[in-house]
C-alpha positions in Angstrom: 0.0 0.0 0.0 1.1 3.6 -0.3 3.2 5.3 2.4 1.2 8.5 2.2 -1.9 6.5 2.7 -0.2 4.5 5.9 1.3 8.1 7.0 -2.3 9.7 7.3 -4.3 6.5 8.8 -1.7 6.4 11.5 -1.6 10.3 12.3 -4.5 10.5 14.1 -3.9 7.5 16.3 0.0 8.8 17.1 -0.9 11.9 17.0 -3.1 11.5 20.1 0.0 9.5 21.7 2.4 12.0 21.2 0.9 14.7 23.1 0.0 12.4 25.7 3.9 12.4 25.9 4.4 8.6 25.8 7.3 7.6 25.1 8.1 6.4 21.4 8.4 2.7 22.3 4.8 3.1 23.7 3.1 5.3 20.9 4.0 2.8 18.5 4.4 -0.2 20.3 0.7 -1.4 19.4 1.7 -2.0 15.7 3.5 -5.0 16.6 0.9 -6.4 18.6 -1.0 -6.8 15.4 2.0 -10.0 14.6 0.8 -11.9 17.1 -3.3 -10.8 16.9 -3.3 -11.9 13.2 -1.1 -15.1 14.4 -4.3 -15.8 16.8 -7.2 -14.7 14.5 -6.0 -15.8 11.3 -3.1 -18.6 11.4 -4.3 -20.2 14.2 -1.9 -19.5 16.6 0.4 -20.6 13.6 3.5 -19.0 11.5 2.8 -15.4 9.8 4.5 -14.7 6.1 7.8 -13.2 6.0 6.4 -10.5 3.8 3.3 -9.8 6.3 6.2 -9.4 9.2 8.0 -7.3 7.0 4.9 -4.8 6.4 4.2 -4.6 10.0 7.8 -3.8 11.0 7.8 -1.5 7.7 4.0 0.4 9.6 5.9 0.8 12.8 8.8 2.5 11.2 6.4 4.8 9.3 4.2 5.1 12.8 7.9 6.4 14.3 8.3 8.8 12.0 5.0 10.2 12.3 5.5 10.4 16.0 8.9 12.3 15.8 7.3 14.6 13.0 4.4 15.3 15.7 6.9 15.6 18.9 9.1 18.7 16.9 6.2 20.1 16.3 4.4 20.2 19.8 8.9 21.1 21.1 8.5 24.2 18.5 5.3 25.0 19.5 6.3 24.8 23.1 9.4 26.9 22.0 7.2 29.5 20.8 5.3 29.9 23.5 8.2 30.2 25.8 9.8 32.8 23.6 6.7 35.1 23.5 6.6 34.6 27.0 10.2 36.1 27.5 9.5 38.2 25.6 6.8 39.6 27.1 8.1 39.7 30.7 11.1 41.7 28.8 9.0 44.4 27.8 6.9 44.7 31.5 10.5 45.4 32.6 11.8 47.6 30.3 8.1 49.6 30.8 8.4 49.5 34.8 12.0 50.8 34.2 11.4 53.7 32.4 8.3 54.2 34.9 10.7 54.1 37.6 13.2 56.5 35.9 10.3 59.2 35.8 9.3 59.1 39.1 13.0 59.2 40.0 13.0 62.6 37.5 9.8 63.9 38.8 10.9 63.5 42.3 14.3 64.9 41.8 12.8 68.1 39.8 
C-alpha cells in the first residue's frame, strides 16, 4: 500500500499518543501487537509470512516517523510559547523601568 496512505491513517492515532507524551516505544508499540493478533485470529496461533512481518515492522517504522514529525512540532510549538513569553516579561520590565526613571526625575525636579 502507499506510504502516504499508511502516514495519514496512523496520524491520528500517534498523534493523540504523542501529546499524551508517551514515550516512542509506547506510541508505536501497538503496531507490533498486530503479529501476534493476526497469528491468533487468522493462522491459528500458527507461522505469519515473512512478507506480512515485514509490512508490519515496515508500519511501525512509518508510525515512528509520524510520532517524531508530531513531537518537533508540539517542542516548536512549546518553544514559541516560551519565547513570547520572554519576551513579554522583557517588555513589562523595560516599561516599569522607564516608569521608575520618571518618578525618580519627577521627584528629583
Amino acid at each position: 500500500s502507499n506510504p502516504e496512505d499508511l502516514r495519514e491513517a496512523l496520524d491520528l492515532v500517534i498523534r493523540v499518543r504523542a501529546v499524551q507524551e508517551m514515550t516512542p516505544a509506547a506510541a508505536v508499540g501497538f503496531i507490533f501487537d498486530l503479529k501476534s493478533i493476526v497469528r491468533e485470529v487468522v493462522a491459528d496461533g500458527g507461522p505469519i509470512s515473512e512478507e506480512f512481518a515485514r509490512s508490519i515492522d515496515r508500519l511501525a517504522l512509518v508510525a515512528f516517523e509520524v510520532y517524531m514529525k508530531c513531537r518537533e512540532q508540539l517542542w516548536s510549538i512549546r518553544a514559541e510559547e516560551i519565547r513570547n513569553q520572554t519576551l513579554g516579561i522583557l517588555e513589562r520590565m523595560q516599561e516599569w523601568r522607564e516608569q521608575r526613571a520618571r518618578e525618580s526625575e519627577t521627584a528629583s525636579s
